[in-house]
C-alpha positions in Angstrom: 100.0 96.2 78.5 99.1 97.3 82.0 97.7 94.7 84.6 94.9 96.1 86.6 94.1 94.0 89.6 90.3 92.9 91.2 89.6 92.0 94.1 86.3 90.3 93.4 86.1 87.3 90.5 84.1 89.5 88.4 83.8 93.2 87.5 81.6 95.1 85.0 83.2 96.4 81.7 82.1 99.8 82.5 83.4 99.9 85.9 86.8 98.3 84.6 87.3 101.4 82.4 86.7 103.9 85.9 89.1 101.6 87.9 92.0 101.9 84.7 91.6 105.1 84.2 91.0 104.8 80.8 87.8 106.8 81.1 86.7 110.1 83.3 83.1 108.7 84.4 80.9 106.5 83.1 79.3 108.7 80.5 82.4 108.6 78.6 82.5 104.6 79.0 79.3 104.2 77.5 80.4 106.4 74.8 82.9 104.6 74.1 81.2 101.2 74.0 77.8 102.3 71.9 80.7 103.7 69.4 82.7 100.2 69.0 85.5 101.5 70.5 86.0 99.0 73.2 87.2 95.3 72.5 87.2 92.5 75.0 89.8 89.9 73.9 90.4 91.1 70.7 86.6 91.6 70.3 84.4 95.1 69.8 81.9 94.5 73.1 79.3 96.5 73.3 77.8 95.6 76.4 78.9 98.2 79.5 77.2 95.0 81.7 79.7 92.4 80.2 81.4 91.2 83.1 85.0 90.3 83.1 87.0 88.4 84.8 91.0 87.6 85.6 92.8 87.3 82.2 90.3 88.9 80.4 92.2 91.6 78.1 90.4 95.4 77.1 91.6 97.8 74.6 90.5 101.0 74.2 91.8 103.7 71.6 95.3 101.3 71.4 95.4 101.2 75.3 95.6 97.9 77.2 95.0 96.4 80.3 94.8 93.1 81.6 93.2 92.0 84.5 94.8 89.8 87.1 93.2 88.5 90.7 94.7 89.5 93.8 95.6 86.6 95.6 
């Protein structure tokens, strides 16, 4: 698992998957999402909106990050 680090308290699923590189562009994100590919905390989301926050945990296609605050 890979920690990804914000610098804000929140960021936007879609914009999580740019900043992980686990997606090309945002197309591809909501792709991902409208096909139940994406799980938030061990759950399918399929919001691109959701917003996530530090210890939050997203898989996509086996691939995980975590995201951690910078302090």
């Amino acid at each position: 698992m890979e920690d990804v680090e914000i610098r804000e308290g929140t960021i936007r699923l879609g914009q999580l998957l740019k900043l992980a590189s686990l997606v090309e562009d945002g197309v591809e994100a909501a792709d991902l999402i409208r096909g139940g590919l994406v799980k938030v905390n061990g759950d399918i989301e399929e919001r691109r909106g959701r917003q996530l926050a530090a210890g939050d945990v997203v898989e996509v296609k086996g691939q995980q990050v975590r995201l951690v605050s910078r302090a």
